[in-house]
MARKOLSE-143128 format. One record per residue (C-alpha): residue in one letter; residue number from 0; x, y, z. Coordinates in Angstrom, 3 decimals, always signed. Layout:
REM residues N
<node><type>A</type><seq>NUM</seq><c1>X</c1><c2>Y</c2><c3>Z</c3></node>
...
END
This chain:
REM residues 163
<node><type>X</type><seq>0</seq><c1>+175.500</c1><c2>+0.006</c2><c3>-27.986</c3></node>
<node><type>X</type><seq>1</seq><c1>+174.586</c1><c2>+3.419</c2><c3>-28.979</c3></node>
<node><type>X</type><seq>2</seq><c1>+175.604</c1><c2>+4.745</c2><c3>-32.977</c3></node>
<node><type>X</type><seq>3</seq><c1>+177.378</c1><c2>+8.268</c2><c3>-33.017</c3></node>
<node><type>X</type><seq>4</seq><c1>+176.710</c1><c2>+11.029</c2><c3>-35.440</c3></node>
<node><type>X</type><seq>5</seq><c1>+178.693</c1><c2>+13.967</c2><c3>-36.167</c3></node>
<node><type>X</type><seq>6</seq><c1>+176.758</c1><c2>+17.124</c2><c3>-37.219</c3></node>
<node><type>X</type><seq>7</seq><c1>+178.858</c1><c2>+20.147</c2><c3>-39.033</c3></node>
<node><type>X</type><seq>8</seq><c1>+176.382</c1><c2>+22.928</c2><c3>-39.802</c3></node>
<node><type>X</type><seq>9</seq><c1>+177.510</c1><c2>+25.485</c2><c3>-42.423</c3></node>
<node><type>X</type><seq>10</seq><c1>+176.448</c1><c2>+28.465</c2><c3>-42.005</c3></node>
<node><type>X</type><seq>11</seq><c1>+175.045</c1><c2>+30.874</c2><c3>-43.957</c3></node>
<node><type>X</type><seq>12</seq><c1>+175.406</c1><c2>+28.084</c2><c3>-47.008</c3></node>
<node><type>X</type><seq>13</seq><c1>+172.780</c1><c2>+28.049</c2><c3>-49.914</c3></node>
<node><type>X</type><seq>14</seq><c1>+169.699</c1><c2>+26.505</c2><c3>-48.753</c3></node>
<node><type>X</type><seq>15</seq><c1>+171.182</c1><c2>+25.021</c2><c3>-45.473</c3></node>
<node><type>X</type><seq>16</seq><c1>+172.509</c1><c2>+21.900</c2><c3>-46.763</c3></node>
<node><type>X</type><seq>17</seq><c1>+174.910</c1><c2>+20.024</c2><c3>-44.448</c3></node>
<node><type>X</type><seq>18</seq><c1>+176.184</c1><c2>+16.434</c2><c3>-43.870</c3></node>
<node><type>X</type><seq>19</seq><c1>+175.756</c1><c2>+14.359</c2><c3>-40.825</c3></node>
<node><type>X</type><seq>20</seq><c1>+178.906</c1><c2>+11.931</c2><c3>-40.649</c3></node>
<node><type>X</type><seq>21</seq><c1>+178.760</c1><c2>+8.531</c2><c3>-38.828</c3></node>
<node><type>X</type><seq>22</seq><c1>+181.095</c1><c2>+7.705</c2><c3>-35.763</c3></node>
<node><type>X</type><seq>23</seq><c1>+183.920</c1><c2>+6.723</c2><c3>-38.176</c3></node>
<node><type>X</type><seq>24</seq><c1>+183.847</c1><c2>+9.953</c2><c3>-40.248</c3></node>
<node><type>X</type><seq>25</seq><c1>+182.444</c1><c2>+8.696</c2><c3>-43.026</c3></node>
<node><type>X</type><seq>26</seq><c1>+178.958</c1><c2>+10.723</c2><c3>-44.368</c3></node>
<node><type>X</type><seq>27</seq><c1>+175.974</c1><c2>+8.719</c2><c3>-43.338</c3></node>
<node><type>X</type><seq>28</seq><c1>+172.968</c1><c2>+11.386</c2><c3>-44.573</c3></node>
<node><type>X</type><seq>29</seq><c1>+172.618</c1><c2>+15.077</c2><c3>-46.003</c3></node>
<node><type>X</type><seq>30</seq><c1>+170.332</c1><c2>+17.953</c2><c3>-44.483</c3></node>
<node><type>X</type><seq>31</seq><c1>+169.424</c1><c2>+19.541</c2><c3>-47.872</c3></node>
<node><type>X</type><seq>32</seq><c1>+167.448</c1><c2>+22.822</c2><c3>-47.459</c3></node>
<node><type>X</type><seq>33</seq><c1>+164.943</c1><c2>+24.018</c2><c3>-49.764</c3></node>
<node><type>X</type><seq>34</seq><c1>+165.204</c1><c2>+27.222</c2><c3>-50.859</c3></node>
<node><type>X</type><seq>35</seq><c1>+162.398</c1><c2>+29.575</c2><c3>-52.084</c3></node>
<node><type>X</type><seq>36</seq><c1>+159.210</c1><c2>+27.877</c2><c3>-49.739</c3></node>
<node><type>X</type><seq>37</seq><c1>+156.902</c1><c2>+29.527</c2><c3>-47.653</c3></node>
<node><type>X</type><seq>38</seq><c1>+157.773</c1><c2>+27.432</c2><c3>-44.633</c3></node>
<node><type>X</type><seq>39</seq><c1>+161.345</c1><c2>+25.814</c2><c3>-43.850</c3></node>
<node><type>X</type><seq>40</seq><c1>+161.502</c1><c2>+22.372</c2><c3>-45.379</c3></node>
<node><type>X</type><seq>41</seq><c1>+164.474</c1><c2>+20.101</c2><c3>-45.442</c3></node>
<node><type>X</type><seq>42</seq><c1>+165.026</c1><c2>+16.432</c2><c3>-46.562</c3></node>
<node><type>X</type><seq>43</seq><c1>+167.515</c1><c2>+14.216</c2><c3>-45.004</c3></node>
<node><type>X</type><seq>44</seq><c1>+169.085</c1><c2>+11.979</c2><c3>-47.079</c3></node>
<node><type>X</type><seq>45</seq><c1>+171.304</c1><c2>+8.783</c2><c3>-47.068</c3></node>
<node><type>X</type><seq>46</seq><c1>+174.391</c1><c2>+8.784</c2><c3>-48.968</c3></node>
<node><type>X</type><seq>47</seq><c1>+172.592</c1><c2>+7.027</c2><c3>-51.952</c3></node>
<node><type>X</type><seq>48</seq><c1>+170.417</c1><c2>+9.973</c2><c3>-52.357</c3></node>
<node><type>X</type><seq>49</seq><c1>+167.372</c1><c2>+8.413</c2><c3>-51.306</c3></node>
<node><type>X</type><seq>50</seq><c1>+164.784</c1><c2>+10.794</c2><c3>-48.908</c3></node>
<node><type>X</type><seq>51</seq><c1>+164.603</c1><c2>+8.843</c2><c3>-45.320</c3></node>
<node><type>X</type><seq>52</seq><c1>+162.549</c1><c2>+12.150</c2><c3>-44.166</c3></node>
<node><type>X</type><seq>53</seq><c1>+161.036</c1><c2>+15.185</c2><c3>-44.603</c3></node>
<node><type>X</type><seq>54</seq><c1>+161.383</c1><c2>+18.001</c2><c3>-42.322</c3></node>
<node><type>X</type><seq>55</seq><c1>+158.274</c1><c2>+20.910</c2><c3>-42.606</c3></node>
<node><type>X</type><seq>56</seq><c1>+157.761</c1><c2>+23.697</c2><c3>-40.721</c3></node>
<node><type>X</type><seq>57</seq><c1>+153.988</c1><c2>+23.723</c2><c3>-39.946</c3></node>
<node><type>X</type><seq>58</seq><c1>+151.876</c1><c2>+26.892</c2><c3>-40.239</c3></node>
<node><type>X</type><seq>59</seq><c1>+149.232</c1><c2>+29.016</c2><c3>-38.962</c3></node>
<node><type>X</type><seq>60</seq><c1>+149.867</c1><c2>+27.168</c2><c3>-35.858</c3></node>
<node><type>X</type><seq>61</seq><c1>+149.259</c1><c2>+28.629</c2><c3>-32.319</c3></node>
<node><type>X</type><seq>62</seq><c1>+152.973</c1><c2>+27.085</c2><c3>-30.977</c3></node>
<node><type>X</type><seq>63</seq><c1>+156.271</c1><c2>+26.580</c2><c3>-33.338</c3></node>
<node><type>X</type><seq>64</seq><c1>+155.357</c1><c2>+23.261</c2><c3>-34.461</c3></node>
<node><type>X</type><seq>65</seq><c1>+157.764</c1><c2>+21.020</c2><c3>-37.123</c3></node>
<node><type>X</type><seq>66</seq><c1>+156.225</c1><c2>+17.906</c2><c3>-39.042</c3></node>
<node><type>X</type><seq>67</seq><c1>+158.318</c1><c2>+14.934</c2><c3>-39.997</c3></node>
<node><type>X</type><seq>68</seq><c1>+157.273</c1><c2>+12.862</c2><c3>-42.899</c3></node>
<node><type>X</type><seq>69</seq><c1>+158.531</c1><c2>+9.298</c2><c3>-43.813</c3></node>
<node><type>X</type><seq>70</seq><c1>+159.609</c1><c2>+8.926</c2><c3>-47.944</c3></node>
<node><type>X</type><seq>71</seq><c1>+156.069</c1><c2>+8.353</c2><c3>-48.883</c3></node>
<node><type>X</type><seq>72</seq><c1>+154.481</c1><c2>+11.389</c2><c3>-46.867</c3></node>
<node><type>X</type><seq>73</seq><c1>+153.225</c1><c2>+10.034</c2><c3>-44.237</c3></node>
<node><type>X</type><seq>74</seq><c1>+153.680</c1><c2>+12.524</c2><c3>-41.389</c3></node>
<node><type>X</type><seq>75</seq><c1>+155.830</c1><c2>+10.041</c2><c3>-38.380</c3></node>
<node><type>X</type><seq>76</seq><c1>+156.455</c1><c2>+13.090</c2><c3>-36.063</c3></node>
<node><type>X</type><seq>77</seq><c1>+155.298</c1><c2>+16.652</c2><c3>-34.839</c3></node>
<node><type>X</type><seq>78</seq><c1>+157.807</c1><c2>+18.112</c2><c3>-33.034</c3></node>
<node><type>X</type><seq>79</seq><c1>+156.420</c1><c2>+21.245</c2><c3>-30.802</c3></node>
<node><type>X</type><seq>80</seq><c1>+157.493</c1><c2>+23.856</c2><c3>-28.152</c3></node>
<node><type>X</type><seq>81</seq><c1>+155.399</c1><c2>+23.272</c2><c3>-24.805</c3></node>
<node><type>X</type><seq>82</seq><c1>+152.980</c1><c2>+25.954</c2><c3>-23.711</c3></node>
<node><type>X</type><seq>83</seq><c1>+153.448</c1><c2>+27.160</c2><c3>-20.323</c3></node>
<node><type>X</type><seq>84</seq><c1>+156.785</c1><c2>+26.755</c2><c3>-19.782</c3></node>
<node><type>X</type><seq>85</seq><c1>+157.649</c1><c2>+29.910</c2><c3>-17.076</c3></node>
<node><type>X</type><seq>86</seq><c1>+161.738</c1><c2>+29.491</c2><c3>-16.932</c3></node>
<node><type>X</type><seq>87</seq><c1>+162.783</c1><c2>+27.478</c2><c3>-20.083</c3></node>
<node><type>X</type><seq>88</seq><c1>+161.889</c1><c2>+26.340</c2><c3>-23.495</c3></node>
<node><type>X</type><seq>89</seq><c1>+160.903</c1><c2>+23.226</c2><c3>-23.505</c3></node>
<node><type>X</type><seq>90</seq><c1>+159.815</c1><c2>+20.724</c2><c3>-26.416</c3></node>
<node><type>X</type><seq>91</seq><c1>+158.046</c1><c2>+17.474</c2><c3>-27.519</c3></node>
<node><type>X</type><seq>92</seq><c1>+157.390</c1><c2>+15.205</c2><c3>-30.137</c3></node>
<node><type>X</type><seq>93</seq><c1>+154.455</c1><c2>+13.445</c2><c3>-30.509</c3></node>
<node><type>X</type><seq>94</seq><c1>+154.760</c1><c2>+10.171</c2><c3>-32.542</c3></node>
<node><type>X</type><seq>95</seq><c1>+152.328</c1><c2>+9.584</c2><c3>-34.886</c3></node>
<node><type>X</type><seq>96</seq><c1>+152.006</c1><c2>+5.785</c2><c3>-33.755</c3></node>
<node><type>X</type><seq>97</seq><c1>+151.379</c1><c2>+6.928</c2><c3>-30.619</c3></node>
<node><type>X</type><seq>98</seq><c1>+153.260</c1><c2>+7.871</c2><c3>-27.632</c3></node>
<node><type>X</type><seq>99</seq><c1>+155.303</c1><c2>+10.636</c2><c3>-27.241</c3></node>
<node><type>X</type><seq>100</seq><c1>+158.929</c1><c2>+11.779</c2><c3>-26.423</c3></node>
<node><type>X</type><seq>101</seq><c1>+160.278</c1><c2>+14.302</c2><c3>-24.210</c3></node>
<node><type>X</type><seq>102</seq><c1>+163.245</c1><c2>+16.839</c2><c3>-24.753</c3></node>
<node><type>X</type><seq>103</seq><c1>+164.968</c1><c2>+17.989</c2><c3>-21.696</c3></node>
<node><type>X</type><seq>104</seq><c1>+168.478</c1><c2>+19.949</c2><c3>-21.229</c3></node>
<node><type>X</type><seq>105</seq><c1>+169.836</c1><c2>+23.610</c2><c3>-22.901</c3></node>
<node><type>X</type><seq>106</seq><c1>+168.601</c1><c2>+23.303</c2><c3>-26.658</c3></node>
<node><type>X</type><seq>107</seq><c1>+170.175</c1><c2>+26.505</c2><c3>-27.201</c3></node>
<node><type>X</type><seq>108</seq><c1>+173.718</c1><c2>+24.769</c2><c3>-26.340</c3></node>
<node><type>X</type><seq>109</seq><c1>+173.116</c1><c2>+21.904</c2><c3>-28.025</c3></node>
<node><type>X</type><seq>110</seq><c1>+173.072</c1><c2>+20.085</c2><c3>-24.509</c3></node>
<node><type>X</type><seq>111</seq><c1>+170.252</c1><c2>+17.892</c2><c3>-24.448</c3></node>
<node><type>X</type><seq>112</seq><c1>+168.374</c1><c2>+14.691</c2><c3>-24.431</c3></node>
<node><type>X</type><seq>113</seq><c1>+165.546</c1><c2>+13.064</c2><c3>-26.033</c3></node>
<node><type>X</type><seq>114</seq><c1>+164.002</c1><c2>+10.579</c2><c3>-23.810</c3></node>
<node><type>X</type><seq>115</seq><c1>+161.095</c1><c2>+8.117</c2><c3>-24.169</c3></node>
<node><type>X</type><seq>116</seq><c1>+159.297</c1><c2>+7.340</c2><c3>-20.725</c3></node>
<node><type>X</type><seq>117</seq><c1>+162.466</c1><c2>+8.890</c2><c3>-18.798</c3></node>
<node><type>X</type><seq>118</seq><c1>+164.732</c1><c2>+6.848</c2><c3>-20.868</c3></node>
<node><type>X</type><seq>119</seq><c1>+166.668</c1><c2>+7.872</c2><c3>-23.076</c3></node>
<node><type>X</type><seq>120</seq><c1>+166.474</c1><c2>+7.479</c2><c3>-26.515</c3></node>
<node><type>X</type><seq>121</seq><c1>+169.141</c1><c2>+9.998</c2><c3>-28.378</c3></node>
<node><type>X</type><seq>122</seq><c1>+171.799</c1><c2>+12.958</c2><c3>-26.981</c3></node>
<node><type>X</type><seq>123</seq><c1>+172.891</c1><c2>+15.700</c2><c3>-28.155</c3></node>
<node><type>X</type><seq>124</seq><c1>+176.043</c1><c2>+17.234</c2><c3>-27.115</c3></node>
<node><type>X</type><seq>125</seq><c1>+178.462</c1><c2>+19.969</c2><c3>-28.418</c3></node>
<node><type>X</type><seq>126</seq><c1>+180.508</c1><c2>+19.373</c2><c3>-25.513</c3></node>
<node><type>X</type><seq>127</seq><c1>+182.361</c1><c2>+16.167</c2><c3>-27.376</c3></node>
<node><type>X</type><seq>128</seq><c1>+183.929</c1><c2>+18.591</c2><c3>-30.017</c3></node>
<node><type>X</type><seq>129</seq><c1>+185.979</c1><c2>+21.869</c2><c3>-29.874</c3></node>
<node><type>X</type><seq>130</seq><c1>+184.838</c1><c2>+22.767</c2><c3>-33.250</c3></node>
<node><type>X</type><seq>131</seq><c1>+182.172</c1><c2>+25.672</c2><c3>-33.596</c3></node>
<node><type>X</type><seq>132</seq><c1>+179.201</c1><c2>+24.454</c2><c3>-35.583</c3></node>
<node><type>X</type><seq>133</seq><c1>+179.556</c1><c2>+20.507</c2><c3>-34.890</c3></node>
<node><type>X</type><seq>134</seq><c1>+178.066</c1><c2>+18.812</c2><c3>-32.407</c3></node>
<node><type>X</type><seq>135</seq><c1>+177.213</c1><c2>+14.682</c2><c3>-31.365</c3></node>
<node><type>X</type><seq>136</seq><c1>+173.948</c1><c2>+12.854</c2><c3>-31.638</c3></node>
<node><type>X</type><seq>137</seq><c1>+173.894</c1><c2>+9.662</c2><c3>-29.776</c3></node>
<node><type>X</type><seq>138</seq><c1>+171.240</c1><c2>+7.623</c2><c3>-30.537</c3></node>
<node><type>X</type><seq>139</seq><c1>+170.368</c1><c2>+4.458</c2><c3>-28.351</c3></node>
<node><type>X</type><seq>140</seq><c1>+170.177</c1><c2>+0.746</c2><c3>-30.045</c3></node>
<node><type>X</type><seq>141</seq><c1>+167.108</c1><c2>+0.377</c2><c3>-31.254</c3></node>
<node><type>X</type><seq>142</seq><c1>+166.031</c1><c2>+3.647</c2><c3>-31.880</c3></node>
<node><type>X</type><seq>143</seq><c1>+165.148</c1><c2>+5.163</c2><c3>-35.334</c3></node>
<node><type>X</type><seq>144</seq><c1>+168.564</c1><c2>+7.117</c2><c3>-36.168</c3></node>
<node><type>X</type><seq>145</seq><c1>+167.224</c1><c2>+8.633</c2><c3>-39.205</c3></node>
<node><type>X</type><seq>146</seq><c1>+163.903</c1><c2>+9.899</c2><c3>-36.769</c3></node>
<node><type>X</type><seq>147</seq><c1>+166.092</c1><c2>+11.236</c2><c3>-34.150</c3></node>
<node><type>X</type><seq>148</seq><c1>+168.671</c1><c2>+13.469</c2><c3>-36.423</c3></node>
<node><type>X</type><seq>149</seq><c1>+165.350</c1><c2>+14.729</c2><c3>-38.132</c3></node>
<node><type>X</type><seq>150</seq><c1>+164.421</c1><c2>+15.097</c2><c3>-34.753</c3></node>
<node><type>X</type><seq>151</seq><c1>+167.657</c1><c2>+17.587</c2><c3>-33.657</c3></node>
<node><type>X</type><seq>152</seq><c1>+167.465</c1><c2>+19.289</c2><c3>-37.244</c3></node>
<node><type>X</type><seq>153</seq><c1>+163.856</c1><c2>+20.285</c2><c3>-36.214</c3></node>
<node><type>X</type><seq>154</seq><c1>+164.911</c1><c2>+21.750</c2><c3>-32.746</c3></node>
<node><type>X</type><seq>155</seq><c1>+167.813</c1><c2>+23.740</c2><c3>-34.191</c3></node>
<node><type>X</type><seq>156</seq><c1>+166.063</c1><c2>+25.436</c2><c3>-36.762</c3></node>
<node><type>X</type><seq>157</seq><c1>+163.131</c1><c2>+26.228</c2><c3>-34.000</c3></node>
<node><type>X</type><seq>158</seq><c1>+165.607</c1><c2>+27.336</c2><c3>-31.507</c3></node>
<node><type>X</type><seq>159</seq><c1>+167.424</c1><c2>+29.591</c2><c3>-34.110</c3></node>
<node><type>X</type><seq>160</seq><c1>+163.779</c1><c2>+30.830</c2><c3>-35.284</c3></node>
<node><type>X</type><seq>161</seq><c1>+163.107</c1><c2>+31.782</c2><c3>-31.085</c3></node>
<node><type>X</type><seq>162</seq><c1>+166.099</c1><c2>+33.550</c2><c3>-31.124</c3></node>
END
């Protein structure tokens, strides 16, 4: 059975911070922005205030390219825009265990899936709300929640940054 999120960005709000509410309303982790860095970094935390991930832009690279790091530092995740991609934008992550995931759909709608091996592992919708700013993450059984919501906050910030 796949777990729900509900995402409610805000907007021009001091350092991007925003809360990420389970399927029954209830908040489940914050997207806390630092301000005043170099490069766009944001921690996601649960609603104990403990760090589940870090979110860092990555520079001096030749593609947009976002790192996710575990609690301890450990980079888990690069998330990066394809080269060569003639009619869309199109995006991967590679997992630092190994493998990889694929992003397919309109990231600029928030209409899109993350998919491991052609399955799927998380969606992302905005279609499930009539709100402006809030949009769904699905995320399969099984699948690290906390990974893919760092995972979507990554692709928004590099699809606002492309825009």
């Amino acid at each position: 059975m796949a777990v729900k999120y509900v995402v409610k960005e805000k907007l021009l709000s001091i350092g991007d911070d925003y809360w990420i509410e389970d399927g029954d309303g209830e908040k489940a982790y914050l997207v806390d922005g630092k301000v005043l860095r170099l490069r766009d970094t944001f921690e996601l935390k649960d609603v104990n205030d403990e760090v589940v991930a870090v979110i860092k832009e990555k520079v001096l690279t030749v593609r947009d390219a976002m790192k996710i790091e575990n609690a301890g530092g450990d980079v888990v995740a690069t998330v990066r825009k394809k080269l060569f991609t003639p009619f869309r934008d199109k995006y991967h992550v590679e997992l630092e265990a190994g493998g990889e995931l694929e992003v397919h759909g309109d990231l600029l709608d928030k209409e899109y899936r993350i998919e491991s091996d052609g399955d799927r592992v998380a969606e992302v919708s905005r279609k499930w709300f009539r709100i402006r700013d809030t949009y769904g993450v699905e995320v399969e059984e099984g699948a690290d929640a906390p990974l893919m919501l760092a995972i979507a906050v990554c692709l928004d910030r590099m699809v606002e940054h492309n825009d």
